[in-house]
C-alpha positions in Angstrom: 26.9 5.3 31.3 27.9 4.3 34.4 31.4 5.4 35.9 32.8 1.8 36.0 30.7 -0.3 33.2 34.0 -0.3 31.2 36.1 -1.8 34.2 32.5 -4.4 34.3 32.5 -5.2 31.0 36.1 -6.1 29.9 36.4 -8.4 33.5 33.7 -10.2 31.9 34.7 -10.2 28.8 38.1 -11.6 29.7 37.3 -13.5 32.6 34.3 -15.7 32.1 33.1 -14.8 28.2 36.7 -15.5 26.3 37.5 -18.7 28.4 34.3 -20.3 29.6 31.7 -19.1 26.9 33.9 -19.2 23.5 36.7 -21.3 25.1 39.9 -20.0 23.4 43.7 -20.8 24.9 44.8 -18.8 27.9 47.4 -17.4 25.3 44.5 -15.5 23.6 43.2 -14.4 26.7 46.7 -12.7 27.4 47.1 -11.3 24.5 43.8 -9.8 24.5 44.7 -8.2 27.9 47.8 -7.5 27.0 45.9 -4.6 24.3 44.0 -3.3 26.4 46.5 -2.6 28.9 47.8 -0.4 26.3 44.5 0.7 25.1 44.5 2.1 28.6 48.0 3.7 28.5 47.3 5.6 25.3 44.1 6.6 27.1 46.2 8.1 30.1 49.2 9.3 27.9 47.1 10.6 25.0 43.5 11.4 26.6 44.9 12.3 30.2 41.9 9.9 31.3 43.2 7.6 34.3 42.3 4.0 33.8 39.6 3.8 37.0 37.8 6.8 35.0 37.7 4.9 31.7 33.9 4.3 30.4 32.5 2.6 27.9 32.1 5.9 26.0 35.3 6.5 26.1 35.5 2.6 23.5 34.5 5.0 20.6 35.6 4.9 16.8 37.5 8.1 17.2 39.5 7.0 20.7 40.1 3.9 18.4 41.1 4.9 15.2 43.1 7.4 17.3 45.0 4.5 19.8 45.9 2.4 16.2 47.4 5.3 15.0 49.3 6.1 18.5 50.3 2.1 17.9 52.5 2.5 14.9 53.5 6.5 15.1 54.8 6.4 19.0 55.3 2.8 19.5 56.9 1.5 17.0 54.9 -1.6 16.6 54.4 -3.2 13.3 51.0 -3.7 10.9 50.6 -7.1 12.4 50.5 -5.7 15.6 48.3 -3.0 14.5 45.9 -5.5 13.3 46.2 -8.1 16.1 45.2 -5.4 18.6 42.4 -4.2 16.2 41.0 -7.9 16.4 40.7 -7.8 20.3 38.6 -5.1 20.2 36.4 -5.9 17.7 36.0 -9.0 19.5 35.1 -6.7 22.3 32.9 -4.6 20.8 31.3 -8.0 19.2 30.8 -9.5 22.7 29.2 -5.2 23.5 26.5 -5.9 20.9 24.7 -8.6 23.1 25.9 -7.5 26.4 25.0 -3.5 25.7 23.0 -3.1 22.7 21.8 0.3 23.6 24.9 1.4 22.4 24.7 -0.3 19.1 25.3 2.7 16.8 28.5 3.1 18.7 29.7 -0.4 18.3 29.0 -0.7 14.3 31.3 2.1 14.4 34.3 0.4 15.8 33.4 -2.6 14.2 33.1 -0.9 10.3 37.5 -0.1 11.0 39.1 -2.3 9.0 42.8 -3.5 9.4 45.5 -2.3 7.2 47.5 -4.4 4.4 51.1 -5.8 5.1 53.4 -5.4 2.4 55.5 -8.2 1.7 58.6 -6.9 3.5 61.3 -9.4 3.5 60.9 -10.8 7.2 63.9 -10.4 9.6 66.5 -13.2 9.8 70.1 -13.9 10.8 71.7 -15.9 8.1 73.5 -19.4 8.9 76.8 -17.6 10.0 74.7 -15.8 11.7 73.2 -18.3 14.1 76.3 -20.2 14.1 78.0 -16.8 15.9 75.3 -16.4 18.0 74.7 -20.0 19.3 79.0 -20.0 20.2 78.5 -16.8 22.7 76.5 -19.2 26.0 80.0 -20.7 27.6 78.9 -24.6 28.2 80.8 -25.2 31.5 78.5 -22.7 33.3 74.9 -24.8 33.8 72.9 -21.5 33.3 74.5 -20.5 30.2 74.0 -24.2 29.2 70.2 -23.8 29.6 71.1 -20.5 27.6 72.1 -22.3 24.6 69.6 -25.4 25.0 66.4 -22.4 24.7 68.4 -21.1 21.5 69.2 -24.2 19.9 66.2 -25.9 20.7 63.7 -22.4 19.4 66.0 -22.3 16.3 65.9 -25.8 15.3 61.6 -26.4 16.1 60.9 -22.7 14.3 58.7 -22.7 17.2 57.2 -19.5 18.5 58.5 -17.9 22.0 55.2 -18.8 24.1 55.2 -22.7 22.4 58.9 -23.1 23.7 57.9 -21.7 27.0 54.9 -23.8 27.6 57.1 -27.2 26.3 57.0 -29.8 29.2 59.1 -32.7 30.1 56.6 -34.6 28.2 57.4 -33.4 25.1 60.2 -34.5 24.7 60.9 -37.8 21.7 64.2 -38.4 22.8 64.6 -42.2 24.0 64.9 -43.2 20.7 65.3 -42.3 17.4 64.2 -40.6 15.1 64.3 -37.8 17.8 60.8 -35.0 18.2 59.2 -33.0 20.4 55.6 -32.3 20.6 54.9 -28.3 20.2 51.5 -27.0 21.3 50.5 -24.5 19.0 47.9 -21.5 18.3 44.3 -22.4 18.8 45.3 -26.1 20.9 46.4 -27.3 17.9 49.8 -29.9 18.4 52.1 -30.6 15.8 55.0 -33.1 15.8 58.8 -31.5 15.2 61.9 -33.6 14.4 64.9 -32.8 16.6 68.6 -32.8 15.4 70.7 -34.7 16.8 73.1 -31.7 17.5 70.2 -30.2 19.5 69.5 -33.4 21.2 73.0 -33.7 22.9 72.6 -30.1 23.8 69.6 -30.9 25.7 70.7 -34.1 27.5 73.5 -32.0 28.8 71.4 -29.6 30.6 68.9 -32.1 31.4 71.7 -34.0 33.5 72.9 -30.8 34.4 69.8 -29.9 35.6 68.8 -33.3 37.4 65.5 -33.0 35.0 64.3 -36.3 35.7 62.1 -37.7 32.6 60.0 -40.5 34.6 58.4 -38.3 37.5 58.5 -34.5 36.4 56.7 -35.0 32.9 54.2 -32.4 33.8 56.8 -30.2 34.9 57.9 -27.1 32.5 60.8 -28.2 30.4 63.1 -24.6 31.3 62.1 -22.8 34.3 63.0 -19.7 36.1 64.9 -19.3 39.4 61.1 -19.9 41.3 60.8 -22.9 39.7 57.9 -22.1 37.2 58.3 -21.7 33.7 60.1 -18.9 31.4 57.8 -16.2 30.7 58.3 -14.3 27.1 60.1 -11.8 28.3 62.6 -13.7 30.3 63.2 -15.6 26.9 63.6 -12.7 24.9 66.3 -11.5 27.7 68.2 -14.3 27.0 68.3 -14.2 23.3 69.4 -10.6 23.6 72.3 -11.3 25.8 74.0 -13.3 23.5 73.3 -11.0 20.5 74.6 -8.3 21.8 77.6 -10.4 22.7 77.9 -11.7 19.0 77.2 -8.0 17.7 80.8 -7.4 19.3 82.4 -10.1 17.6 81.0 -9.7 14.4 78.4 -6.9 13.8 77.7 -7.7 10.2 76.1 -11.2 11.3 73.5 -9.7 14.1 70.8 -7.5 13.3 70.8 -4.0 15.2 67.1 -5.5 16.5 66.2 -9.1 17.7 63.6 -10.9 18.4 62.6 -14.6 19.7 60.7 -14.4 16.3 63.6 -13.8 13.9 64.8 -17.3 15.3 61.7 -18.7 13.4 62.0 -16.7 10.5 65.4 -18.0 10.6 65.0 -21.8 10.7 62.4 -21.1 7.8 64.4 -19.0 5.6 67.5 -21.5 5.6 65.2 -24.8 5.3 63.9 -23.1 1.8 67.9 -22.4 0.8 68.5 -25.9 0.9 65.4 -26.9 -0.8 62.9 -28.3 1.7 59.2 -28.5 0.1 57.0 -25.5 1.5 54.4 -27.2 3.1 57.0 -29.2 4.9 58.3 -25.7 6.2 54.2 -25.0 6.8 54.4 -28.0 9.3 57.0 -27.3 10.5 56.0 -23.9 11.6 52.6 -25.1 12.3 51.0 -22.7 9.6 47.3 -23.1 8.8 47.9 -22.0 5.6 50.5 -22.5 2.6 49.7 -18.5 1.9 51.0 -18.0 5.0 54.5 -19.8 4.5 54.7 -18.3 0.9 56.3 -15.5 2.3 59.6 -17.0 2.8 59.2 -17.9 -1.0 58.9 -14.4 -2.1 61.4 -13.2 -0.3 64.4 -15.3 -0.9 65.4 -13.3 -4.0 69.2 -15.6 -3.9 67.1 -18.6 -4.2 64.9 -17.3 -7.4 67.9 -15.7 -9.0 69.6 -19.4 -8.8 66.7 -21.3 -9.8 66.1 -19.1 -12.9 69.2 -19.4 -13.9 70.1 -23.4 -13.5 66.3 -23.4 -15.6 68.1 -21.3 -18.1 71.4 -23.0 -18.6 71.9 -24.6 -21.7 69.0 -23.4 -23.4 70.6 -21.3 -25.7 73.3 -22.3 -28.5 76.4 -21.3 -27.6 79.0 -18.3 -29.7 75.2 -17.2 -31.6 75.7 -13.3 -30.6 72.3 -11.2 -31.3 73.2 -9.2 -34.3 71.8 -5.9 -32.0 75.5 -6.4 -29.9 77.4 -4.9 -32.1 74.9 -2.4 -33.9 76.1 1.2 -33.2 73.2 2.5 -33.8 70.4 1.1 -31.7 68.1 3.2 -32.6 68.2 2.3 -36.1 68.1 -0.5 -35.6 64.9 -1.0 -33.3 63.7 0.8 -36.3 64.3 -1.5 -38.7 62.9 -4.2 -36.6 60.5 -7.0 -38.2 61.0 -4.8 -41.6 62.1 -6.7 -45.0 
């Protein structure tokens, strides 16, 4: 194999064959580079192979199996994440086949690992106190730490994910008339349609005065940029969110979790929308889910919310002051015994 057929290959692959041949978002696309930028880091940390010396023998089962493992054990990155960077190169491998089927053997290889199974772990949340704390830390007179608590508000109340909220234009925006919305671009294209509370609404149209954001010319225009004008990247959002937990962790460390994320925001919104009854697939639309399966996991994981429901299904149900004659038995034994005899 040639010395830079890897180098070759994934340009293509990520270059012309992701977006022009099997046209998927430009958020796939980064997220597929995004793993192998750290396929290539485990390579140089792990391997000692420097990233201009990576070949395409070096995309073998064992390298694989060995940078998955590398993923969770020195990382710290979760199943999902596991599994996600799994997927980009199997599609890599997939797009191999076609592109360099001498090497055939070597891709069935890569392609016969199979991800590993979540368990349903409650996910991370803040509670309602919780988000309440942390959504009073942004001080409102200062216009940046108003577009602070605009991002917040605005991720918390959609349930949108971090790279939706930093791709929301001026366009998006419902908010001439009610009822209020805002039009979320979601994964694979797909758009859904949030309602906006009214709370969150007066939040924005403070910054957006603020902020001279003018809704007739500008609609193409980012809805929250950066200092250069263009809009938040992930990591700037993620900045800001962990500003403000770290200032609510002072005030109150038993409402903030040691770690945040953009994502607990969403887990959030979805958590406290079950708590207070709203339908599932309501929460699935919300969250732009392509599957109820998917938003079951909220279900399974408010145990308060079971525990309640069992018990108001229970209430009443059985005639009051009849004591099972087993209460006062003294010897239980016996009379588990004597159970069902005559």
């Amino acid at each position: 194999m040639a010395s830079n057929d890897f180098a070759k290959q994934l340009s293509r692959f990520l270059g012309t064959y992701l977006p022009h041949e099997r046209n998927v978002s430009p958020n796939t696309v980064s997220a597929y580079r995004d793993a192998f930028i750290s396929f290539l880091l485990y390579l140089r940390d792990e391997k000692h192979i420097k990233a201009d010396k990576v070949t395409l023998a070096d995309t073998n089962r064992d390298n694989i199996i060995g940078y998955l493992q590398w993923l969770i054990d020195k990382q710290g990155c979760s199943i999902a994440t596991r599994n996600n960077r799994l997927a980009a190169v199997r599609s890599f491998v997939s797009y191999l086949q076609y592109d360099s089927v001498e090497h055939m053997d070597q891709w069935q290889r890569i392609l016969a690992i199979r991800g590993l199974k979540k368990g349903h772990t409650t996910p991370s949340h803040f509670t309602k106190e919780g988000i309440k704390l942390l959504l009073e830390q942004p001080d409102t007179t200062d216009p940046r730490e108003l577009r602070h608590l605009a991002i917040l508000a605005l991720m918390y109340d959609t349930g949108c994910r971090v790279q939706e909220l930093a791709d929301l234009t001026i366009e998006s925006l419902r908010i001439q008339c009610k009822p209020y919305s805002i039009k979320i671009y979601g994964k694979g294209r797909k758009t859904r349609i949030v309602p906006l509370c009214e709370h969150v609404v007066d939040i924005l149209t403070k910054y957006m005065i603020c902020y001279h954001v003018d809704t007739d010319i500008g609609k193409k225009n980012p809805l929250f940029c950066n200092s250069s004008r263009n809009k938040l990247t992930r990591a700037g959002i993620t900045y800001i969110l962990k500003k403000y937990a770290v200032m609510a962790r002072i005030s109150n460390p038993n409402l903030i979790p040691e770690i945040t994320s953009c994502h607990q925001l969403r887990h959030s919104r979805a958590m406290h929308l079950l708590q207070s009854g709203v339908n599932l697939v309501w929460i699935r639309d919300l969250l732009g889910h392509s599957s109820i399966q998917t938003t079951e996991i909220y279900a399974r994981a408010d145990s308060k919310q079971k525990r309640e429901a069992i018990e108001k299904a229970s209430e009443n149900l059985t005639p009051s002051g009849v004591i099972g004659e087993w209460v006062d038995n003294n010897d239980l034994i016996s009379w588990l015994k004597g159970l069902g005899k005559k």
